[in-house]
C-alpha positions as MATLAB code, in Angstrom:
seq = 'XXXXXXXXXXXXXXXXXXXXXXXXXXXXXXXXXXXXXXXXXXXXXXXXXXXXXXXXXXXXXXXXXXXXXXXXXXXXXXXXXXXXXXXXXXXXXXXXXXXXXXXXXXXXXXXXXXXXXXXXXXXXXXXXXXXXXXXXXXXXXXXXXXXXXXXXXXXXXXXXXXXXXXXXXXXXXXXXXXXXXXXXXXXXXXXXXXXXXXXXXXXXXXXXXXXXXXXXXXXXXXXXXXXXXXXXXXXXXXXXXXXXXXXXXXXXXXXXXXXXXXXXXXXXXXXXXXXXXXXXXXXXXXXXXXXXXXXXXXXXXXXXXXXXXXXXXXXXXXXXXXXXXXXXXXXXXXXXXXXXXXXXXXXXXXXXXXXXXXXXXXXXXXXXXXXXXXXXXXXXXXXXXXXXXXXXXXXXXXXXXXXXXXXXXXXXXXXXXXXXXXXXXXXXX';
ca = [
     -18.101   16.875  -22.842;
     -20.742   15.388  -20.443;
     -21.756   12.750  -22.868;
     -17.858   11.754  -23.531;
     -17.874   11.430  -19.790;
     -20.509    9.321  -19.552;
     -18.897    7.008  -22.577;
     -16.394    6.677  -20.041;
     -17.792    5.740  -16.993;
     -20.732    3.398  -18.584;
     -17.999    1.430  -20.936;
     -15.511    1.199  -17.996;
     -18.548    0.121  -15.497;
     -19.255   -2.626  -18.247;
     -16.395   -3.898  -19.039;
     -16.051   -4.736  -14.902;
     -19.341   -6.381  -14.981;
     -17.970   -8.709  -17.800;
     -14.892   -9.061  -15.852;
     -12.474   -7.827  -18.280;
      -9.492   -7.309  -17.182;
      -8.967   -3.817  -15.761;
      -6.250   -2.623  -17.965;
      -8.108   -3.545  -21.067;
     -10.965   -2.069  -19.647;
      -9.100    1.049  -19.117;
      -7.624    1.014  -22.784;
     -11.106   -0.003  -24.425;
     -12.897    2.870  -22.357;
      -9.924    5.424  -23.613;
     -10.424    4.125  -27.062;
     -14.014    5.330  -26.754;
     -13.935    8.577  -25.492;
     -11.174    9.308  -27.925;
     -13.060    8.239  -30.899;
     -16.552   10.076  -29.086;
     -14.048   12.997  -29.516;
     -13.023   12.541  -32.813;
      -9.893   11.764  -32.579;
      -8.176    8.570  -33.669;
      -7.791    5.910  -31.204;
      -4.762    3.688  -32.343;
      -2.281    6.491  -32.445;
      -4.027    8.098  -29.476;
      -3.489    5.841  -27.335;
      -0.569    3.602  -28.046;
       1.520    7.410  -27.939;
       0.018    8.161  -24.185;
       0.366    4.935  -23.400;
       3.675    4.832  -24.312;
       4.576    8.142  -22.778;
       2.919    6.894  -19.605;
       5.487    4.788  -18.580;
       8.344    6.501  -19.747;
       9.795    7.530  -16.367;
      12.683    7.370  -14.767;
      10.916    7.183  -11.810;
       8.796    4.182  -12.643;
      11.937    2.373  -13.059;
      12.247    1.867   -9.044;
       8.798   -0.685   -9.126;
      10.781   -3.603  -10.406;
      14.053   -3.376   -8.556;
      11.452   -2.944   -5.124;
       9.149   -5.537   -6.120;
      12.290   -7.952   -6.787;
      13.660   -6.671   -3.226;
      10.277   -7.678   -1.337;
      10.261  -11.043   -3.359;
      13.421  -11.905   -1.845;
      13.215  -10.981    1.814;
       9.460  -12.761    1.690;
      11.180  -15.691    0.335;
      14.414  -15.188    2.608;
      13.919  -15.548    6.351;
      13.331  -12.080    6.873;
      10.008  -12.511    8.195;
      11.050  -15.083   11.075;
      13.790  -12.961   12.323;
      11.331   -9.618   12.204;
       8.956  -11.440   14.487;
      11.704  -13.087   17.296;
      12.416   -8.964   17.272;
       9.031   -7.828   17.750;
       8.255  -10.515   20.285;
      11.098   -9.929   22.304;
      10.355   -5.935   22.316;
       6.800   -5.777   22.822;
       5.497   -9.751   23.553;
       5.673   -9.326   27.209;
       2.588   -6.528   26.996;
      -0.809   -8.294   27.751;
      -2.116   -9.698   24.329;
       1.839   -9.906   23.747;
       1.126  -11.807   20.356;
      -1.483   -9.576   19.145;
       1.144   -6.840   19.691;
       3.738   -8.739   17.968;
       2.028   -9.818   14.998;
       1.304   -6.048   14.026;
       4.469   -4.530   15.064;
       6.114   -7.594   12.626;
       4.192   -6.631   10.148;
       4.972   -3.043   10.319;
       8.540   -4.190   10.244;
       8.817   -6.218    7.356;
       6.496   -4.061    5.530;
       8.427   -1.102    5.628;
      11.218   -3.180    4.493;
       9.888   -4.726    1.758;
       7.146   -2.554    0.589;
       4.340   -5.172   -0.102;
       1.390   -5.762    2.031;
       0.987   -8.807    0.016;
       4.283  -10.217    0.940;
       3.865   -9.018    5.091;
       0.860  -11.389    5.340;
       1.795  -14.132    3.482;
       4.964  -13.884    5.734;
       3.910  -13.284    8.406;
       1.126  -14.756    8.619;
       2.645  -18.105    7.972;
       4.356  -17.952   11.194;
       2.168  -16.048   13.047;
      -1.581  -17.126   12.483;
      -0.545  -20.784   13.775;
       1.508  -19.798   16.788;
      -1.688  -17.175   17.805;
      -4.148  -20.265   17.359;
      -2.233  -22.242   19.658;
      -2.074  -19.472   22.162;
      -5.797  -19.357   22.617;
      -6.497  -16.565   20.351;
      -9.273  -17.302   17.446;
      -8.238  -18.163   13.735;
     -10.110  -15.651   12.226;
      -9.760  -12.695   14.897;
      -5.723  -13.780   14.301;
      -6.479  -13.469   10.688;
      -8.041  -10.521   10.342;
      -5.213   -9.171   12.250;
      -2.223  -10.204   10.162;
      -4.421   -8.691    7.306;
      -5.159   -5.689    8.121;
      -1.543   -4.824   10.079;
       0.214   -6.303    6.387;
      -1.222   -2.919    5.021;
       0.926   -0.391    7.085;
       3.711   -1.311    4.926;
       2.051    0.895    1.956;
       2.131    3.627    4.193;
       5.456    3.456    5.985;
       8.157    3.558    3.309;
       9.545    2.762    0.941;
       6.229    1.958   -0.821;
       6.008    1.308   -4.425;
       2.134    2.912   -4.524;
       3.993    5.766   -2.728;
       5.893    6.127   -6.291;
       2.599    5.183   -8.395;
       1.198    8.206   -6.919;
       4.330   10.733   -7.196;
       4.172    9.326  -11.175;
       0.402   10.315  -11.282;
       0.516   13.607   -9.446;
       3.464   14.873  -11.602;
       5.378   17.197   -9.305;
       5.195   15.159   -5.839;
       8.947   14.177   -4.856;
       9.187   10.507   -3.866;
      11.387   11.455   -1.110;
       8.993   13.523    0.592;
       6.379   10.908    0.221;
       8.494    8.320    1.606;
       9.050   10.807    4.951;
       5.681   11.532    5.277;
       4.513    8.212    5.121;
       6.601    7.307    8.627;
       3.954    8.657   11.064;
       1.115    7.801    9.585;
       2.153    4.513    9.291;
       3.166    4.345   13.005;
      -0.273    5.674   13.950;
      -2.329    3.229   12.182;
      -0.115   -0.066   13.603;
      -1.082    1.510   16.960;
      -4.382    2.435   16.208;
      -4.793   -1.505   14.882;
      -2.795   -2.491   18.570;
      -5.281   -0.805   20.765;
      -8.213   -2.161   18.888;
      -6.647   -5.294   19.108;
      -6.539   -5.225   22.470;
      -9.729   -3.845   23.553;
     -11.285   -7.598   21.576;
      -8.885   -9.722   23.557;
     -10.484   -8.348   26.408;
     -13.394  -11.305   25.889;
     -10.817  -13.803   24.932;
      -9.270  -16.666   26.925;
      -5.658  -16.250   25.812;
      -2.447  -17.477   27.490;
       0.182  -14.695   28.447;
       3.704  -14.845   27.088;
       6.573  -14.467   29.098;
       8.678  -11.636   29.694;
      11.980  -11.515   27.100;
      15.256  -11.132   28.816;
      17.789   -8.445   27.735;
      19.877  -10.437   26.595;
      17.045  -12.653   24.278;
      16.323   -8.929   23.191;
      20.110   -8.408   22.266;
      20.392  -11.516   20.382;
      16.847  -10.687   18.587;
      18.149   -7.133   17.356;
      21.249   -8.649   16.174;
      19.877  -11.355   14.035;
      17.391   -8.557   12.574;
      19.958   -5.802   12.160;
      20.563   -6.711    8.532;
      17.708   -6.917    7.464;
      16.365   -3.289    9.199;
      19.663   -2.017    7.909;
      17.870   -2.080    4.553;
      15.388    0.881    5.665;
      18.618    3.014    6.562;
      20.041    2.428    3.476;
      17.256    3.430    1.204;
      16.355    6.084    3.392;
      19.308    7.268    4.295;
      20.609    7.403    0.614;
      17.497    9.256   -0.676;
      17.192   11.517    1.965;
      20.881   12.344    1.819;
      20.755   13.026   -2.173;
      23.349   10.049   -2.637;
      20.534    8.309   -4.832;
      17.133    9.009   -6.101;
      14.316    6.307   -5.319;
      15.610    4.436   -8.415;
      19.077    3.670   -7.898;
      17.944    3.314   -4.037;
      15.558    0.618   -4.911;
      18.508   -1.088   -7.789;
      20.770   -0.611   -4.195;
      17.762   -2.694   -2.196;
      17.262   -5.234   -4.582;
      20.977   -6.228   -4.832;
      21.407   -6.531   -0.735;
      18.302   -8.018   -0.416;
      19.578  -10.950   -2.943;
      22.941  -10.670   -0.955;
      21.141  -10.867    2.354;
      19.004  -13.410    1.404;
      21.227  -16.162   -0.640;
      24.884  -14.751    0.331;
      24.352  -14.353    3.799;
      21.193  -16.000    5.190;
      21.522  -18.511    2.509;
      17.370  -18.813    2.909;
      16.992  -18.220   -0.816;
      18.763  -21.090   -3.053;
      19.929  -20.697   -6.659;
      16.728  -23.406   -7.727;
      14.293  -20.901   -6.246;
      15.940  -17.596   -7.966;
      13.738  -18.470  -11.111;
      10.408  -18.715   -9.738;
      11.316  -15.576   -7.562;
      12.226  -13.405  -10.965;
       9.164  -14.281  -13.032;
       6.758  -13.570  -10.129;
       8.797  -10.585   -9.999;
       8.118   -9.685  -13.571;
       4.587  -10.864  -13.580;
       4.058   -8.207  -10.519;
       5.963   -5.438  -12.715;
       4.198   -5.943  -15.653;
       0.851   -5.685  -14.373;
       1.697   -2.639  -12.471;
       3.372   -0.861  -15.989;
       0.500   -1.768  -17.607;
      -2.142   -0.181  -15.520;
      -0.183    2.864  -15.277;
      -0.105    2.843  -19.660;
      -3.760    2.266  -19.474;
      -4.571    4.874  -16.911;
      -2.021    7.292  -18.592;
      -4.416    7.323  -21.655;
      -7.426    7.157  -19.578;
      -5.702   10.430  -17.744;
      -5.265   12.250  -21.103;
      -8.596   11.671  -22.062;
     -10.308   12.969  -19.022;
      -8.167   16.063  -18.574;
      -9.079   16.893  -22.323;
     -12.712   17.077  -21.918;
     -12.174   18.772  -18.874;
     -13.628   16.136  -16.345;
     -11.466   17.191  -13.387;
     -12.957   20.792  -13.410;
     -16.246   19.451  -13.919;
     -15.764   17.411  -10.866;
     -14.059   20.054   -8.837;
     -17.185   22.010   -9.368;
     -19.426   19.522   -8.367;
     -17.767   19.435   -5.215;
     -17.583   22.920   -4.687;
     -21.195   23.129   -5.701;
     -21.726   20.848   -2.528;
     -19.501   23.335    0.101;
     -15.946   25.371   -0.311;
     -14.505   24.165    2.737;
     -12.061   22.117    2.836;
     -12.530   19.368    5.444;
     -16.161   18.928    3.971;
     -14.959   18.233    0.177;
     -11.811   16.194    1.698;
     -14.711   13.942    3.595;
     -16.721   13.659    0.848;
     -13.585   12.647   -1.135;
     -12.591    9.903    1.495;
     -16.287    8.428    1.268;
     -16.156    8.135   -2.334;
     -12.706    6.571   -2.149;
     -13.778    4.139    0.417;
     -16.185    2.748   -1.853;
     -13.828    2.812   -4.388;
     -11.561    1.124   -2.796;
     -13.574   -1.912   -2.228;
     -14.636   -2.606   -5.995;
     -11.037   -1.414   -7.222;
      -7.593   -2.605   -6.595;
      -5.185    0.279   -5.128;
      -3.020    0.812   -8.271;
      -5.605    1.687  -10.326;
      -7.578    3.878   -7.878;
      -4.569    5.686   -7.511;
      -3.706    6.190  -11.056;
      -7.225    7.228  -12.040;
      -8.658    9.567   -9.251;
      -5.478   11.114   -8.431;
      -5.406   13.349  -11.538;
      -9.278   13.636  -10.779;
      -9.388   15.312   -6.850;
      -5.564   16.463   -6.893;
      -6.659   19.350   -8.653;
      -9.877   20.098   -6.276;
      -7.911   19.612   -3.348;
      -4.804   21.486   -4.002;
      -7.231   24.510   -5.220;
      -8.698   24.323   -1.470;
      -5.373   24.673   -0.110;
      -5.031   21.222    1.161;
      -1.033   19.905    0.155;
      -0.466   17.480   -2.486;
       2.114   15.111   -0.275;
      -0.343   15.454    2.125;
      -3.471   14.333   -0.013;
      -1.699   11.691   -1.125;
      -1.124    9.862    2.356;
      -4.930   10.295    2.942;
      -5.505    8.853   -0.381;
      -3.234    5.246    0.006;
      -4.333    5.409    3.767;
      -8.094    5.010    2.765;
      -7.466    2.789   -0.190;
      -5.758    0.025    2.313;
      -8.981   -0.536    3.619;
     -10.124   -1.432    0.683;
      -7.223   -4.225    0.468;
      -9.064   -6.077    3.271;
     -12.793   -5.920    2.090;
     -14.512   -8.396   -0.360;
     -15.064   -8.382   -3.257;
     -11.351   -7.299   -4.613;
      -9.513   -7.027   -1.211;
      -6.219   -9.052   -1.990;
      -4.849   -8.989    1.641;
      -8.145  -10.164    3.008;
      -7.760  -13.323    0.373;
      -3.700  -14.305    1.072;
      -4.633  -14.176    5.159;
      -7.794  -16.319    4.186;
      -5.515  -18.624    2.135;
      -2.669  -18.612    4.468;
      -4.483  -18.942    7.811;
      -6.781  -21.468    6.067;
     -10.228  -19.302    7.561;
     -13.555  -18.594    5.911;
     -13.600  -15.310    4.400;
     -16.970  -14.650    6.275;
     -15.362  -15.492    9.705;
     -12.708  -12.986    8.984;
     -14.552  -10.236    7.163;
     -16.863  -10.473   10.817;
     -13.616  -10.252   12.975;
     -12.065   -7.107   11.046;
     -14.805   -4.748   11.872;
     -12.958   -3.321   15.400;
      -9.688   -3.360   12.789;
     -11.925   -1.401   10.369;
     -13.041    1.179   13.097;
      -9.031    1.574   14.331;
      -8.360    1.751   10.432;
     -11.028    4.585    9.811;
     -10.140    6.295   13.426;
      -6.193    6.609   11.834;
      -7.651    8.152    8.344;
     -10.058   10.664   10.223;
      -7.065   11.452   12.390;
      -4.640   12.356    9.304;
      -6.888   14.263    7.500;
      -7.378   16.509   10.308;
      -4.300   16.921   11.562;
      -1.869   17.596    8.475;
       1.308   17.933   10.147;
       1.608   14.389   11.124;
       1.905   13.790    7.544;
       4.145   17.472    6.630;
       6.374   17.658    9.955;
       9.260   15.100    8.839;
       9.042   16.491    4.997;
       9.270   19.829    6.606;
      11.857   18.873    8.940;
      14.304   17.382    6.724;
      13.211   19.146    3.126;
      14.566   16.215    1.234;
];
């Protein structure tokens, strides 16, 4: 069983090297162990791959992905920041303040960090440069703020991981994503805060009541989409499927209907990017299905949980140990496929120690958004790069207080559960 393991790990570690794609990667390492195991690998594997993606559940990435497509295409992000800067712009560092709190806005509407910074960012980076505030400080905050939208939901990794886990309901995922979410934005504010401290930025003014009327009602469409899907999951009017099929048709209402942002020559571009995204996402969870199969057969999980028992039985030491290997993880691995492949791995260890799955899993996509902002993989760090046209070494430099307030959030929820459990628990969707 050992040496299947280690099939798996040295095949998978060289196809990365080679940079081969990670889903063939994942299928060519499968393919291995189950031939090391004897069995045969074309049937194998096209029949777990296969069964990997046939969920319902799974069915809620596209219309979600479509949804965020449209509302980053759709003026959405503009009216999201006139709202956050007339609600908290008047705070010292006002822009600082409103560049996260717009990203937490339009992230938990449209469910894609990618999306929040290229959005945001857009509008934001320039307007903080001409403020006073440094490129790559302004940057490295649109990057690393665009990542509370994984957390706060709806969040299609959020559904990746319920798919993985195998008994996690979406809808309690989505709840217990809310806090956390909300802590890490303010975590990211205060650190932001603390650096402006040395800078030489310009104030903004105060907002009037009625520019924060006129704000709220230009937004209240498009926030209107978080009641919606929340609302109608939470309610048990929908399940996350027909509540992201719901999103995606009044997003493309909102957005070409009624803001009339999104014109019937950009539709086209907007559906195959939205395919493109689905595909890759379907395909990784088919590879990692097999990949899955073949490591709970030669009993890899239990080999692991025993490792880490070896090391100490309690459970705040194994759940460190856990976040430090997904930390590293997360910085040589993209989020989906971390997810997929070390969920069915430490869910088993963790849940044994008495630590709860929904839980676990907010700890888990909290650490791996750090990841999203570190070289050599980190795609947010990248789009801010590319969007506020900075070296990635200047920004990778001004993210470290943003990495501190991002670790200070993660140490927080893992020792204090019931920011994660109390809404779950509260509402029992």
């Amino acid at each position: 069983m050992v040496d299947i393991g280690l099939i798996l790990l040295v095949s998978f570690a060289a196809c990365l090297l080679l940079n081969v794609p990670i889903v063939v990667a994942l299928a060519l390492a499968s393919a291995l162990g189950v031939w090391a195991f004897g069995g045969d690998p074309a049937s194998i594997i096209a029949a777990r791959m296969t069964g990997g993606v046939d969920s319902f559940a799974l069915l809620a990435i596209p219309f979600f992905v479509l949804a965020g497509n449209l509302m980053g295409r759709g003026g959405m992000a503009a009216r999201l920041i006139d709202l956050a800067s007339a609600l908290v712009g008047r705070f010292p560092g006002g822009l600082a303040c409103v560049n996260t709190v717009a990203c937490m806005l339009f992230g938990s509407i449209s469910g894609s960090a990618a999306a929040a910074v290229s959005s945001i960012g857009g509008a934001m980076i320039p307007g903080m440069v001409r403020k006073g505030y440094p490129r790559a400080f302004a940057t490295a905050l649109t990057a690393t703020s665009a990542t509370t939208g994984l957390i706060i939901p709806p969040s299609n990794i959020m559904i990746v991981y319920s798919v993985s886990a195998g008994s996690v309901s979406i809808a309690s995922l989505f709840l217990a994503g809310v806090l956390p979410g909300i802590l890490v934005g303010i975590c990211l504010i205060v650190a932001a805060l603390i650096a402006i401290r040395r800078m030489d930025v310009k104030p903004e003014a105060a907002a009037s009541l009625s520019e924060v009327l006129v704000a709220l009602r230009r937004s209240v469409l498009s926030l209107a989409l978080i009641v919606i899907v929340l609302g109608g999951i939470l309610s048990g009017l929908m399940t996350a499927t027909e509540a992201a099929a719901i999103a995606a048709a009044y997003s493309f209402i909102l957005t070409v209907v009624v803001y009339r942002e999104v014109t019937p020559r950009m539709l086209p571009e907007i559906f195959r990017s939205s395919a493109q995204t689905t595909a890759v996402v379907l395909c990784l969870v088919a590879a990692c299905s097999a990949l899955s199969w073949i490591l709970t057969t030669v009993n890899i999980p239990h080999a692991v949980s025993d490792a880490l028992l070896g090391i100490s039985s309690q459970p705040l030491v194994v759940l460190l140990i856990i976040n430090l290997i997904l930390i590293v993880v997360g910085t040589f691995m993209d989020m989906t496929p971390a997810v997929l492949i070390f969920t069915p791995i430490f869910l088993p260890v963790v849940t044994g120690l008495g630590i709860n799955e929904i839980h676990f899993g907010i700890i888990m996509i909290a650490n791996l958004c750090i990841g999203l902002c570190t070289p050599p993989v980190g795609s947010c760090l990248f789009i801010g790069c590319g969007v506020g046209k900075a070296s990635i070494l200047d920004v990778s430099r001004a993210m470290i207080p943003f990495f501190a307030a991002m670790i200070v959030s993660l140490v927080i929820l893992s020792l204090w559960p019931a920011l994660s459990l109390w809404l779950p628990a509260l509402v029992r969707p």
